[in-house]
VEXVEXVO-300664 format. One line per field, with one value per residue (C-alpha): residue number from 0; residue in one letter; chain; x, y, z. Coordinates in steps of 0.1 Angstrom, whole numbers, plus 5000, padded with zeros to 4 digits. Layout:
BEGIN
gulo [NUM_...]
lumlo [A_...]
dovex [A_...]
px [X_...]
py [Y_...]
pz [Z_...]
% end
This chain:
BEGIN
gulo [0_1_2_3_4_5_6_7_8_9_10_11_12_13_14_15_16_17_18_19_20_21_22_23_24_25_26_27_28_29_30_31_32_33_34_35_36_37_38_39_40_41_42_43_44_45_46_47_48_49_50_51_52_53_54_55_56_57_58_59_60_61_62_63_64_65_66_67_68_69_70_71_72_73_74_75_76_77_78_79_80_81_82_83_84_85_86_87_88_89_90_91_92_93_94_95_96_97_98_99_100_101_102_103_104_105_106_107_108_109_110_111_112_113_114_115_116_117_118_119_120_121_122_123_124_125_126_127_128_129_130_131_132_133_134_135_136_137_138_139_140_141_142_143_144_145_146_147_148_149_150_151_152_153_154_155_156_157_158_159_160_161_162_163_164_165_166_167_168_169_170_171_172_173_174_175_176_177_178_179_180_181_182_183_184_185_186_187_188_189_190_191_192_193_194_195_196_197_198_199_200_201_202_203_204_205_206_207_208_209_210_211_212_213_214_215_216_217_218_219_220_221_222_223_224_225_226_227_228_229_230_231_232_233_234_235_236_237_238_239_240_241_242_243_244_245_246_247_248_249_250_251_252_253_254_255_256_257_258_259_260_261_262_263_264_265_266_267_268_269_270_271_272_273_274_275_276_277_278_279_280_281_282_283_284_285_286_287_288_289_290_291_292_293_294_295_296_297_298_299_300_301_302_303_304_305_306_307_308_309_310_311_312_313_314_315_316_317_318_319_320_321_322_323_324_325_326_327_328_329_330_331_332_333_334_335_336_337_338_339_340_341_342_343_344_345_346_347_348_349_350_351_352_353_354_355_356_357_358_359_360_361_362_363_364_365_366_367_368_369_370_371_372_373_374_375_376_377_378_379_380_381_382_383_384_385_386_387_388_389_390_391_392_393_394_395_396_397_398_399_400_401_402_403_404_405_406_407_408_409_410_411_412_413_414_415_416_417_418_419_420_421_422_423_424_425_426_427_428_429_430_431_432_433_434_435_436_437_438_439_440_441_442_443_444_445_446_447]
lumlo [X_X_X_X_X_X_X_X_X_X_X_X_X_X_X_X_X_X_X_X_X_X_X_X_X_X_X_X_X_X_X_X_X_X_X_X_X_X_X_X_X_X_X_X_X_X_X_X_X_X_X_X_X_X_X_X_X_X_X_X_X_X_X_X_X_X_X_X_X_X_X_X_X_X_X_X_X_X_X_X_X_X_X_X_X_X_X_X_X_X_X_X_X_X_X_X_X_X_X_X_X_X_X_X_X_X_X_X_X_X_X_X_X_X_X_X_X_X_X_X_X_X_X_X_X_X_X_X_X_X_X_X_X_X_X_X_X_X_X_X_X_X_X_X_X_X_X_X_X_X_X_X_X_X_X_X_X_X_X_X_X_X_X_X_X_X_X_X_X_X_X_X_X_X_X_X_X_X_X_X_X_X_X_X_X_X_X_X_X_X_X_X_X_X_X_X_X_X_X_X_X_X_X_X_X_X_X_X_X_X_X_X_X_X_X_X_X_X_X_X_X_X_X_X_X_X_X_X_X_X_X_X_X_X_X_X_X_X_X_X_X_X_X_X_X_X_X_X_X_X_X_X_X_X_X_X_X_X_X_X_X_X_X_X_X_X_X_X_X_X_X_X_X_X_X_X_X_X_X_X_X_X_X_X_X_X_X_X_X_X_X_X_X_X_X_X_X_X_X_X_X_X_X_X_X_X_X_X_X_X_X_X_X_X_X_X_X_X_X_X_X_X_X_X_X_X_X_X_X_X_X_X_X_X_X_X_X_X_X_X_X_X_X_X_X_X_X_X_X_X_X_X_X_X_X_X_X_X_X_X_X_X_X_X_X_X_X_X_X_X_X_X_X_X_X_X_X_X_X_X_X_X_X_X_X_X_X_X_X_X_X_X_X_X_X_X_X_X_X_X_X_X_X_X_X_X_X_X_X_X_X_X_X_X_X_X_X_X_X_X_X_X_X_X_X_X_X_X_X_X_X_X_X_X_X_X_X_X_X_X_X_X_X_X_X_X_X_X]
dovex [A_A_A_A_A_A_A_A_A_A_A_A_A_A_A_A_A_A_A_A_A_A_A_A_A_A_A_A_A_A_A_A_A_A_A_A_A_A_A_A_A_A_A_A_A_A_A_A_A_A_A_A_A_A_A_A_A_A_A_A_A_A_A_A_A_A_A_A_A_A_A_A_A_A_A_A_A_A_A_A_A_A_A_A_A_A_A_A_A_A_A_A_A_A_A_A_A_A_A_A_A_A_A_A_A_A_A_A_A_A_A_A_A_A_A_A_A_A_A_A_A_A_A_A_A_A_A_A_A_A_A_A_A_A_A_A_A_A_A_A_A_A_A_A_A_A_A_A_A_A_A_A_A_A_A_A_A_A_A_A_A_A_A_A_A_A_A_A_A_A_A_A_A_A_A_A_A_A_A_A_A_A_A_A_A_A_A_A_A_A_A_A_A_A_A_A_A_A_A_A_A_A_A_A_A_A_A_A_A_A_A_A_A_A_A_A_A_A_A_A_A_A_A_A_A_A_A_A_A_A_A_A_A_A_A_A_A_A_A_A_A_A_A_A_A_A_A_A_A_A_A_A_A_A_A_A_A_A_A_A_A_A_A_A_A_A_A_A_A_A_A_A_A_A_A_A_A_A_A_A_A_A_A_A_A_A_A_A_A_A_A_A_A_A_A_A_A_A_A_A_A_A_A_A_A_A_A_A_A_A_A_A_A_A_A_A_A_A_A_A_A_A_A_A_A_A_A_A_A_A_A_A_A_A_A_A_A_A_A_A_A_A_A_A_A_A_A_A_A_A_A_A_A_A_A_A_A_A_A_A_A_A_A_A_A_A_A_A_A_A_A_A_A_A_A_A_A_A_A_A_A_A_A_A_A_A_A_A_A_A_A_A_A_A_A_A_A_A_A_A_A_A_A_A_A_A_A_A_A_A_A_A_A_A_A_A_A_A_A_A_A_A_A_A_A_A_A_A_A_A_A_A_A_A_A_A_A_A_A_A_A_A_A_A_A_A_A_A]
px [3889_3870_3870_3852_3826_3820_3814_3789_3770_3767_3762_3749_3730_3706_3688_3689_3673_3650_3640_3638_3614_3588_3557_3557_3590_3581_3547_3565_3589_3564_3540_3577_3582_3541_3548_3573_3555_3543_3573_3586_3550_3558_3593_3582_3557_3593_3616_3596_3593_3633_3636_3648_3682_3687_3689_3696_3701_3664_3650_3632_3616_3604_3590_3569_3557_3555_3556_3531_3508_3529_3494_3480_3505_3517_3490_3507_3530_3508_3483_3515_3546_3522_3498_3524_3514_3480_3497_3518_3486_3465_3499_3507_3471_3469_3506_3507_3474_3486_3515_3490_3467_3497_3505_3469_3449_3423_3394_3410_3405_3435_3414_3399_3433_3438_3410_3411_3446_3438_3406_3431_3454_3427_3423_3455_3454_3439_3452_3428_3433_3421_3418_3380_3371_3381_3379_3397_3425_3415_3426_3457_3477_3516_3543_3559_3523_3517_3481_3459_3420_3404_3426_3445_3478_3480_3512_3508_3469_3478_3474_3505_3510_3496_3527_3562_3560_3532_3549_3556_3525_3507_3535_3523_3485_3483_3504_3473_3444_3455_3462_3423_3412_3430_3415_3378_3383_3402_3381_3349_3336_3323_3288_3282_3256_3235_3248_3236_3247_3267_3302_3311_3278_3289_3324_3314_3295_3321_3346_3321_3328_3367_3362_3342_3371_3396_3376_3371_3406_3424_3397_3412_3447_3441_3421_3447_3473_3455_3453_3491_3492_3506_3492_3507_3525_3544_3548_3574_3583_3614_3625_3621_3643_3672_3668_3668_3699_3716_3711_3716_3751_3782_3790_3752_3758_3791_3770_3740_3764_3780_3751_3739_3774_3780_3745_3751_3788_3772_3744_3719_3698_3716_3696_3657_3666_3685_3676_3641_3629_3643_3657_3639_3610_3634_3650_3618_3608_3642_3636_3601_3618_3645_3620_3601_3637_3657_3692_3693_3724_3711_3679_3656_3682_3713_3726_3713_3729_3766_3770_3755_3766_3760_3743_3754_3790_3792_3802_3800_3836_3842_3823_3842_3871_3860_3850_3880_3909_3899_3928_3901_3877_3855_3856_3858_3822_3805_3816_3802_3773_3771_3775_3742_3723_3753_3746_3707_3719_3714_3745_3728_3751_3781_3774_3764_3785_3819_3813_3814_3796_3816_3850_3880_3892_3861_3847_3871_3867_3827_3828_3851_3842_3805_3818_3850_3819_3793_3818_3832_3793_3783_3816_3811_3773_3785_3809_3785_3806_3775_3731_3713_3689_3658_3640_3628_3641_3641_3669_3676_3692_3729_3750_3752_3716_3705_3727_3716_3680_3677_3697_3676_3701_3731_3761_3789_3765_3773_3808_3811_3789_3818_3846_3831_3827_3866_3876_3856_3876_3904_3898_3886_3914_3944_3915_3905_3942_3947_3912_3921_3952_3943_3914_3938_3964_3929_3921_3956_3959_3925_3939_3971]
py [0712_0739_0717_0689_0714_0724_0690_0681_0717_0704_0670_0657_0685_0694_0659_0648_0684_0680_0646_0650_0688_0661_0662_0622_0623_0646_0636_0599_0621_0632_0597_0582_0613_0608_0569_0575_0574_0544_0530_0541_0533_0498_0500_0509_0475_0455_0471_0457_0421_0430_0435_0397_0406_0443_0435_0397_0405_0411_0391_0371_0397_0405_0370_0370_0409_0424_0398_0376_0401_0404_0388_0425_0449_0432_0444_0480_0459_0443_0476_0500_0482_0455_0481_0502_0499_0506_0544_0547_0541_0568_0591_0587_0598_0626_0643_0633_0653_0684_0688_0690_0715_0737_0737_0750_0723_0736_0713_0687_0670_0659_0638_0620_0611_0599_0574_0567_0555_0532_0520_0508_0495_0472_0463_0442_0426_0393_0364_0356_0324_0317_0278_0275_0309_0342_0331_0340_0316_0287_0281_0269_0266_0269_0268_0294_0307_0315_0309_0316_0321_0335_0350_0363_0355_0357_0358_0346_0357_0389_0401_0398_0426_0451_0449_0459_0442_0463_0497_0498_0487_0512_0536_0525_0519_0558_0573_0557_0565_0600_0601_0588_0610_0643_0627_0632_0664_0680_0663_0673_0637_0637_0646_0682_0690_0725_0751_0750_0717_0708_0705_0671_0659_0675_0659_0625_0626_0644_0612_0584_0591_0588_0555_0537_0544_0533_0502_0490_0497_0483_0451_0446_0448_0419_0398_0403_0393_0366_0353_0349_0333_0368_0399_0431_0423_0387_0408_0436_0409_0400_0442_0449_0418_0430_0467_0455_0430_0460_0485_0456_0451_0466_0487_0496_0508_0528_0547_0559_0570_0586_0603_0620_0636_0646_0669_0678_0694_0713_0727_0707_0681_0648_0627_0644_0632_0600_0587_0594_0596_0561_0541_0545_0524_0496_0496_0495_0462_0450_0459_0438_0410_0412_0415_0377_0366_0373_0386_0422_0439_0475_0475_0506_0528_0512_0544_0567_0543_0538_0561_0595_0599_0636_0641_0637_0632_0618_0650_0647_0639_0675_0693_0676_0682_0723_0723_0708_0712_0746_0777_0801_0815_0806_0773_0774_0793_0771_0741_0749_0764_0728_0705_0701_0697_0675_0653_0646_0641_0675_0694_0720_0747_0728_0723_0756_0777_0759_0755_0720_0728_0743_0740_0720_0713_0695_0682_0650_0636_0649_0618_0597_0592_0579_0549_0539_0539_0520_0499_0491_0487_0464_0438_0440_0426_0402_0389_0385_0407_0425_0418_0425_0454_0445_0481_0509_0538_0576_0594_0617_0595_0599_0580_0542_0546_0544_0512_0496_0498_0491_0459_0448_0456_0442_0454_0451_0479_0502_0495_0500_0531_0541_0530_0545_0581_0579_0568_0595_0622_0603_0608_0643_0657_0665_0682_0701_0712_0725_0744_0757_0767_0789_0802_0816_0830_0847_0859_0874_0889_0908_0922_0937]
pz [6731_6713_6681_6707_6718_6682_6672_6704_6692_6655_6651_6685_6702_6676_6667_6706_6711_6689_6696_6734_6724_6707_6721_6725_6744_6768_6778_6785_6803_6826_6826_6837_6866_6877_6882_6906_6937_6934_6929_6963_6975_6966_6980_7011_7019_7003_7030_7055_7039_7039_7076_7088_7065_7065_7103_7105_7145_7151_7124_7148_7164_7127_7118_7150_7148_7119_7089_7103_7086_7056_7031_7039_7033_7004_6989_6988_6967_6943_6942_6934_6914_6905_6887_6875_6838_6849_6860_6832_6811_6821_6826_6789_6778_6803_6795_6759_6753_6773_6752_6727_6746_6753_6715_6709_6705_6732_6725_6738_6771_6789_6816_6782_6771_6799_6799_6764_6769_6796_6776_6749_6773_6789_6757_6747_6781_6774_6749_6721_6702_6664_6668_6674_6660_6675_6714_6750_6756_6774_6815_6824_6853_6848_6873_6892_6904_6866_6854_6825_6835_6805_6784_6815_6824_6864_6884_6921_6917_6898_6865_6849_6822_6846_6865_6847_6815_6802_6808_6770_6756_6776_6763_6727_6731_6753_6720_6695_6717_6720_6680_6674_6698_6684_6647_6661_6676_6651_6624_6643_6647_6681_6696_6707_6733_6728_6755_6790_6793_6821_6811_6827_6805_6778_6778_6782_6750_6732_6740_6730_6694_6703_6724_6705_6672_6700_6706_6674_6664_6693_6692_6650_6659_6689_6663_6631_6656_6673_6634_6635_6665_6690_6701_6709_6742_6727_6691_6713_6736_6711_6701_6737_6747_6729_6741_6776_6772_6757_6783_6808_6795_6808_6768_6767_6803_6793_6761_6781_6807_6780_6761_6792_6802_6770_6772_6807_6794_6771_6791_6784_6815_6799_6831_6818_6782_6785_6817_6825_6790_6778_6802_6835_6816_6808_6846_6863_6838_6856_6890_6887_6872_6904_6926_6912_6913_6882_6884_6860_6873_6858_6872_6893_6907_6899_6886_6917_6945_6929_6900_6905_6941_6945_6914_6877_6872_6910_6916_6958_6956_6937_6965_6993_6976_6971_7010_7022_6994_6977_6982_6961_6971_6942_6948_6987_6980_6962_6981_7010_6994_6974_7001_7017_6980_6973_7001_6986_6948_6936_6921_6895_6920_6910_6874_6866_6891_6893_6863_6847_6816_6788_6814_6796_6835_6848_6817_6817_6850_6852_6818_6829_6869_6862_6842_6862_6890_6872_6860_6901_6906_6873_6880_6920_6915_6880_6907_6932_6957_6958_6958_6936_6930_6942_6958_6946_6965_6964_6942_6972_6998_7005_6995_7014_7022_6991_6984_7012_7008_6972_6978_7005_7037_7014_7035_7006_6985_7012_7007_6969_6977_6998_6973_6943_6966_6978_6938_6922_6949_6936_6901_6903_6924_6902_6875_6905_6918_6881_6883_6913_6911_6878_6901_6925_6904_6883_6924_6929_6895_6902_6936_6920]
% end
């Protein structure tokens, strides 16, 4: 075991550490954590469109109430998920940059980056074409509510890449705004008022210099692309495609469980790095693509409704176990200290005061448990035992809630909710007696 621990230390640790201490990685860190809200926002105005089947029994009552206006709330919709690129966007720009403030770059403006980034966002949005000279591409309506009106794709009267499948080119295009910015700034190409001007004033001409580069630089890349027939959304659309179908797969589902228990056991927050770093992007792209009807089993908070029931590790089933099971008085502590975060997804007490990290009893089943659990969750949804994820919801909510809402008032969630909570006691328990047990006799030894 110490050998294992050795290893994780020296050859896994140090390049995820350093990685995940970038300043890129954690300013999309934080543009992924700002974005949240409107993601629940969102979630919120599709719950009530949800009403009819999360309670078939009064789903008349909806249709004749409540839905009847369902053109102007969806708007929440549209305006929140919909946009959600839009957020990322300025997120990136704003975040990325403060990194860069906080590492000393003071003359930079985070509320600039933020702009800037959005500016080059805007930027890749329409489709230019190279067939009669450099022009928008023409109008055309498609099926499925898809049209093109000037360049624009338009999904159901929407633009289309402002919604999920732009999260990643606003990831890319807020990273090389911010990057031109810092160039002027640090390079001293930008316009600088005489004191006594008003700050605001005196910021807005310091960025033209930068937007204008941004312009002109984010206007080549659309025309040598558009001279090839793409642009910067299409170009990614075949990396990103095999990302996603990895991480949508049941073995790409295993490794990034994996990866972020494997940090967690050695002290470090496996979820901040793995999870809403990398892969929170790529589930929310699925959770808009379930929403308009396509069928991603890992999409928005697959992980939060079946896996991480109690936290990382799913460790609810180890506090219940502590509250109910524990003969020391360690454990019988910290249970029922635990229990109440437990219940709302948070189990920092447990990891760090049973504790899990660094502890050769807990550190199997704290692996193990999360993909036995995904795994129930993946097969009971390939099977069609169980919806799909189509919701947005809030990490907090206890276990079944969660499961229910996300899947639209699917009753069989709740159930595998249920399952995975009563296997992941299961799985837990003899690791647990063993822990306790050596507890006890630690306990009795003190007392002599």
């Amino acid at each position: 075991m110490k050998s294992f621990f050795n290893f994780l230390q020296k050859y896994l640790l140090p390049p995820l550490n350093k990685v995940a201490n970038t300043k890129v990685v954690r300013g999309i860190m934080n543009a992924s954590l700002a974005a949240v809200p409107f993601t629940i926002v969102s979630s919120i105005f599709l719950i009530i469109n949800n009403l009819p089947q999360i309670f078939p029994f009064a789903a008349n009552f909806f249709k004749n109430t409540i839905l009847r206006f369902s053109n102007f709330y969806n708007l929440g919709n549209t305006m929140a998920l919909g946009s959600i690129a839009i957020y990322y966007s300025l997120a990136v720009g704003y975040y990325y940059v403060d990194e860069y403030r906080r590492a000393g770059e003071k003359k930079l403006n985070a509320f600039t980056g933020s702009l800037l980034s959005l500016f080059a966002f805007l930027l890749t949005i329409p489709s230019i074409s190279f067939k009669a000279g450099a022009s928008q591409v023409a109008n055309a309506k498609l099926t499925n509510g898809v049209a093109i009106v000037n360049g624009v794709s338009l999904t159901n009267g929407w633009i289309t890449r402002f919604g999920g499948v732009g999260i990643f080119i606003s990831i890319i295009t807020g990273i090389l705004a911010v990057q031109l910015y810092r160039f002027c700034v640090n390079k001293n190409v930008t316009i600088k008022m005489p004191q006594g001007v008003p700050e605001g004033v005196s910021r807005s001409f310091a960025s033209l210099v930068p937007a204008i580069l941004v312009g002109f630089v984010m206007i080549a890349i659309d025309l040598i692309l558009a001279f090839f027939n793409t642009d910067l959304h299409a170009l990614l659309s075949a990396p990103f495609g095999f990302v996603k179908n990895l991480t949508g797969s049941w073995a790409g589902l295993m490794v990034i469980l994996l990866l972020i228990h494997l940090l967690w056991i050695v002290g470090v927050h496996g979820t901040a790095i793995i999870k809403n770093s990398f892969i929170n992007p790529i589930l929310l792209v699925a959770l808009t693509e379930n929403i308009n009807g396509a069928h991603n089993i890992f999409a928005g908070d697959f992980i939060n409704m079946w896996v991480f029931i109690g936290g990382a590790g799913g460790t609810l089933g180890l506090v219940l176990l502590m509250v109910f099971k524990a003969k020391s008085k360690q454990l019988k502590t910290l249970g029922k200290t635990a229990i109440l975060p437990a219940i709302f997804n948070i189990n920092e007490p447990v990891i760090f005061g049973a504790p899990i990290v660094y502890n050769p009893y807990l550190i199997i089943p704290f692996i193990v448990n999360p993909m036995v659990l995904a795994s129930v969750a993946y097969f009971a949804i390939k099977i069609g035992f169980v919806g799909y994820v189509n919701t947005a919801i809030a990490w907090v909510l206890p276990v079944g809630v969660g499961a229910w809402l996300g899947t639209g008032g699917n009753f069989p969630a709740v159930i595998i909710a249920f399952l995975n909570l009563l296997i992941s006691i299961l799985i837990y328990y003899p690791f647990f007696k063993l822990y306790d047990n050596k507890l006890v006799k630690q306990e009795k030894g003190s007392k002599d």
